[in-house]
C-alpha positions as CSV (number, residue, x, y, z in Angstrom):
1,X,-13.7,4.7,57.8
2,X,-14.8,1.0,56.5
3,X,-15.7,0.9,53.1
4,X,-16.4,-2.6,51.1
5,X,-16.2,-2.8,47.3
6,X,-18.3,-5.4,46.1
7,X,-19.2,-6.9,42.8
8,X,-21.6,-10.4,42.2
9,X,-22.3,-12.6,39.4
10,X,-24.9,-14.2,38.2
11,X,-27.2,-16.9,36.5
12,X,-29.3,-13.9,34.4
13,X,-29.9,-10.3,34.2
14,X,-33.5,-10.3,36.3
15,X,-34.3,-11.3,40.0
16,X,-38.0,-11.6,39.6
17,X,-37.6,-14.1,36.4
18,X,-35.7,-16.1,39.1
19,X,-32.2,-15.8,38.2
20,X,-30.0,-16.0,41.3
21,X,-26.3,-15.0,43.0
22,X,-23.5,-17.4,41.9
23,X,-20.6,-15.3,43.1
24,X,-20.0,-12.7,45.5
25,X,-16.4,-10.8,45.4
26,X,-15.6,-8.2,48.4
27,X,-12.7,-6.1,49.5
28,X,-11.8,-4.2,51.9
29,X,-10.9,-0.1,52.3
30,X,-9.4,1.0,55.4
31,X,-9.3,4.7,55.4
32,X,-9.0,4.7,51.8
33,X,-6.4,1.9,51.7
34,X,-6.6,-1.5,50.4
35,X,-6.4,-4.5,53.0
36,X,-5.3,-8.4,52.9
37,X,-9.1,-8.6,53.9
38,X,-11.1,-10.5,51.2
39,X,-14.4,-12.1,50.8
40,X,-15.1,-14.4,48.1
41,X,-17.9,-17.4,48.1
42,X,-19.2,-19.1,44.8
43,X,-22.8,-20.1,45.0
44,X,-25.0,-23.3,43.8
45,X,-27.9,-21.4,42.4
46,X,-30.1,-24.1,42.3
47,X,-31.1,-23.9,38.8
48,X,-29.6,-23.4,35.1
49,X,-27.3,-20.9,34.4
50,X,-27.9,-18.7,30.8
51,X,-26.1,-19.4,28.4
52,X,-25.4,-15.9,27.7
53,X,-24.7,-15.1,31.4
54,X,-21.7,-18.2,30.9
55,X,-20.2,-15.9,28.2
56,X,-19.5,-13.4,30.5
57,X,-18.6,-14.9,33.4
58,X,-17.2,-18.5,32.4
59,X,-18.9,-19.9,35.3
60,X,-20.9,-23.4,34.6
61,X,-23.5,-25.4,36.5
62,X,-21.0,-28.4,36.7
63,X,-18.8,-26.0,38.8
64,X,-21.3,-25.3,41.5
65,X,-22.8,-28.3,42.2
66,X,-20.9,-28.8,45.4
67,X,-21.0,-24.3,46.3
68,X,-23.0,-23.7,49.2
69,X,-26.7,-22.1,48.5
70,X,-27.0,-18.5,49.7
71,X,-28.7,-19.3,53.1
72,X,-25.9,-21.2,53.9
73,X,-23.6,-18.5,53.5
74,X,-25.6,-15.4,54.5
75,X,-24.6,-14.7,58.6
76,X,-20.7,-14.8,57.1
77,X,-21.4,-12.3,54.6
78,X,-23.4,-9.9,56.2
79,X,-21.2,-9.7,58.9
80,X,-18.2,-9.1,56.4
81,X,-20.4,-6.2,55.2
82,X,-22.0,-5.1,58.7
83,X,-21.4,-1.5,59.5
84,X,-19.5,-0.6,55.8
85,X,-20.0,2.2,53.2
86,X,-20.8,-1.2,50.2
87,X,-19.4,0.8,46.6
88,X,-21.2,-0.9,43.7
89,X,-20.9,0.0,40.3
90,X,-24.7,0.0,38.9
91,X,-25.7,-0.7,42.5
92,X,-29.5,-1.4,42.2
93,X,-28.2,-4.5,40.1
94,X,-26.5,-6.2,42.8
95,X,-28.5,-4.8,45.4
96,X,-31.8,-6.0,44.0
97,X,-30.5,-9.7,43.5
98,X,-29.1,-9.5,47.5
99,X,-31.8,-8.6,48.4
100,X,-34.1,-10.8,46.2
101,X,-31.8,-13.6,47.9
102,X,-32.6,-12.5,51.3
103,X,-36.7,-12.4,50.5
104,X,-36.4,-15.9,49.2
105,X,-34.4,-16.8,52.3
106,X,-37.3,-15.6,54.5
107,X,-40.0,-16.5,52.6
108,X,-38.7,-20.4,52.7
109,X,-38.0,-19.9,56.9
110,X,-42.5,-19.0,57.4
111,X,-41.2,-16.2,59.1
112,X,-44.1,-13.6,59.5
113,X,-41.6,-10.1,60.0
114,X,-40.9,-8.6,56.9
115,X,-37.5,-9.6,55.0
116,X,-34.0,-7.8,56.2
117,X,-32.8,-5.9,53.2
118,X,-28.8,-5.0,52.5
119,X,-29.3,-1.4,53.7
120,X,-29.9,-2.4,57.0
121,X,-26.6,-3.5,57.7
122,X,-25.1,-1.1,55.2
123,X,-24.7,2.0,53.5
124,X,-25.0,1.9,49.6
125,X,-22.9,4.0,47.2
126,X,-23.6,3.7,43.6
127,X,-19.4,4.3,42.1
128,X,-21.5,4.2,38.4
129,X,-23.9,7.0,39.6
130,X,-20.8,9.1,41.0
131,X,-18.9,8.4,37.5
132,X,-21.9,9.5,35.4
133,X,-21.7,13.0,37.7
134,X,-18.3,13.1,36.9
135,X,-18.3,12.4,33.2
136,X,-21.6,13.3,31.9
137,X,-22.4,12.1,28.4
138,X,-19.2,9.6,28.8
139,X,-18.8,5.9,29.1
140,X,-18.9,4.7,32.0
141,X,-19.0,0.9,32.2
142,X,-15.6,-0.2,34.4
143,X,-13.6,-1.1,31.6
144,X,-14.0,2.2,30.1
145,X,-13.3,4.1,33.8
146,X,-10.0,1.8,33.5
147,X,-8.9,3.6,30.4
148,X,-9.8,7.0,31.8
149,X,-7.5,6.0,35.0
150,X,-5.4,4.1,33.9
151,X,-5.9,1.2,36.2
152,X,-4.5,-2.5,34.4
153,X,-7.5,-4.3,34.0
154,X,-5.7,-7.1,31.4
155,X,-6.3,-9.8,33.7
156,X,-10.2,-9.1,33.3
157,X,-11.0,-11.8,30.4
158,X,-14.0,-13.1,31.8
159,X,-15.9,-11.1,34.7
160,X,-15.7,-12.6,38.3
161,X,-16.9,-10.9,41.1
162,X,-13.9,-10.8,42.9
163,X,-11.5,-10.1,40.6
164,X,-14.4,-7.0,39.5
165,X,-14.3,-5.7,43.1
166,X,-10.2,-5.2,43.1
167,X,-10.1,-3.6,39.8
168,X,-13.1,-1.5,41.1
169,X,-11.4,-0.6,44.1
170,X,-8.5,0.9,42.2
171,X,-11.2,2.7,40.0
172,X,-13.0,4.3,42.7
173,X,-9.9,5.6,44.9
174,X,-8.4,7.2,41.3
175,X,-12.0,8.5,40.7
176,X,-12.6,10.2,43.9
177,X,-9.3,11.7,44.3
178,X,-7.0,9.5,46.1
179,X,-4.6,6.4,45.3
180,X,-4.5,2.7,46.0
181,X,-0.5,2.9,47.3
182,X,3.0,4.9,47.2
183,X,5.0,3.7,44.5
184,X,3.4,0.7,43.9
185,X,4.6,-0.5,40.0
186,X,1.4,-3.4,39.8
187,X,-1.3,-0.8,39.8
188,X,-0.2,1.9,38.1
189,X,2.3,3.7,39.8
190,X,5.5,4.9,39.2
191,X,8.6,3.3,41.4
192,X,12.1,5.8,41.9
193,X,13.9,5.4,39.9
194,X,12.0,3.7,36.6
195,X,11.8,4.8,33.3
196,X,8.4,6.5,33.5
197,X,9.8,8.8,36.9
198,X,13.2,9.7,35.7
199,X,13.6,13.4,36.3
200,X,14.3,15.3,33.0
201,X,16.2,18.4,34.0
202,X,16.8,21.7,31.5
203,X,19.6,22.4,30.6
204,X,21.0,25.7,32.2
205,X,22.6,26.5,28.7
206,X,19.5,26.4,27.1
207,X,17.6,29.7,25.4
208,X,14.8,30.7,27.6
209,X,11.8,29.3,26.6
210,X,9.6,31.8,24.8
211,X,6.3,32.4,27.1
212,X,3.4,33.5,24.5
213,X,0.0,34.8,26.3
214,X,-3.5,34.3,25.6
215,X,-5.1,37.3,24.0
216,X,-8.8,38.4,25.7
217,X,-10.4,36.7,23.2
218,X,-8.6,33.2,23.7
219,X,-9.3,33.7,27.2
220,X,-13.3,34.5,27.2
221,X,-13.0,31.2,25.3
222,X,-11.3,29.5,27.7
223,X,-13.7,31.0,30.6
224,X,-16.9,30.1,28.7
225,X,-15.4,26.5,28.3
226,X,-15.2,26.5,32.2
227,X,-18.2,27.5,32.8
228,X,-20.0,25.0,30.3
229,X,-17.9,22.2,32.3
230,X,-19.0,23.4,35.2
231,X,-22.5,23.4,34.4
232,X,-22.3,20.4,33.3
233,X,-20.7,19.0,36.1
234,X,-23.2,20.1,38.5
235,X,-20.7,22.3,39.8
236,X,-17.9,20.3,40.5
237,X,-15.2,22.4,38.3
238,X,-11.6,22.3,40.0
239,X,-10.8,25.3,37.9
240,X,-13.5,27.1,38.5
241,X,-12.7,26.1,42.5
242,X,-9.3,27.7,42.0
243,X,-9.7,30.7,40.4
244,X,-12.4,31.3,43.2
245,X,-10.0,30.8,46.1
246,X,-7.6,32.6,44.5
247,X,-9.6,35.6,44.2
């Protein structure tokens, strides 16, 4: 299974105000594991970039003057991308500019067939559309899916597209249940032997440890919590899951 995480930047918010792709930023998951395999490529946007836009992104006029405009670069990424599972957060963003890029591409060739779109090279998931699912009535922007799983995003001063699509990456495994690498101290994970996996044993010596149980009240609580989780959810309860296979 091929999947590509992918992330742009740009010179505005809006496609059909003619704001254009200045970065793309793509890597690549291997059944569900990170690879070397990268693709990065800055773009001349051929017009001004928003001042507002340069706030976020740090990326200036002056330093794409010598980039490559999209048409130049297009056959490299799309084969990159050919064939993948593309996760996006707040795909229809990125999407519509890509594809706003490819129109204008064709529309400048005279070409009378209708303008190639992303989606049909690629599947799209939407990671912010599967988050919202997941944490209903939650934040949900990436820095705030970083705090909820723990993923170090303190290199993330300025967006960049690349640097957006690794820290993405590492949000989406943790979000759908799996993990970027065994052991692996730079994103998150524990070594053998470090502080934050030493094994505390008890003390044999010890008093027993008083169990206390939940009275019927605490626990027709505790089910009607479940239940409004799960509702909320849209069904997607893990201990709702459990008590049902264990009954």
């Amino acid at each position: 299974m091929r999947q590509v995480v992918l992330d742009t930047e740009t010179t505005g918010l809006d496609p059909e105000e003619g704001h254009r792709i200045i970065e793309i930023g793509c890597v690549e998951l291997i059944d569900r594991r990170l690879t070397d395999n990268r693709y990065q490529q800055y773009l001349n946007p051929e017009r001004e970039i928003e001042s507002a836009a340069i706030e976020v992104h740090g990326i200036t006029n002056e330093t794409l003057a010598d980039k490559p405009r999209f048409a130049d670069i297009v056959q490299d990424f799309l084969e990159f991308v050919k064939g993948a599972e593309l996760i996006i957060h707040n795909a229809p963003f990125d999407v519509g500019f890509i594809n706003y890029e490819m129109k204008r591409m064709h529309d400048e060739s005279g070409k009378g067939t209708e303008a190639a779109k992303i989606e049909d090279f690629c599947t799209v998931t939407d990671s912010l559309a599967l988050a919202r699912k997941l944490h209903p009535g939650q934040k949900n922007d990436l820095d705030s899916l970083c705090k909820r799983y723990n993923v170090d995003n303190t290199q993330r001063t300025l967006h960049g597209a690349l640097l957006d699509a690794e820290i993405l990456a590492d949000v989406y495994l943790a979000m759908t249940g799996g993990q970027t690498g065994l052991f692996e101290d730079s994103r998150g994970f524990s070594a053998p032997g470090s502080a934050h996996s030493k094994i505390r044993r008890i003390d044999p010596d010890r008093p027993r440890l008083l169990v206390i149980k939940p009275a019927a009240e605490e626990l027709a609580a505790h089910q009607a919590w479940l239940d409004e989780i799960d509702k909320k959810s849209g069904g997607r309860c893990l201990w709702k899951k459990l008590e049902t296979s264990e009954t």
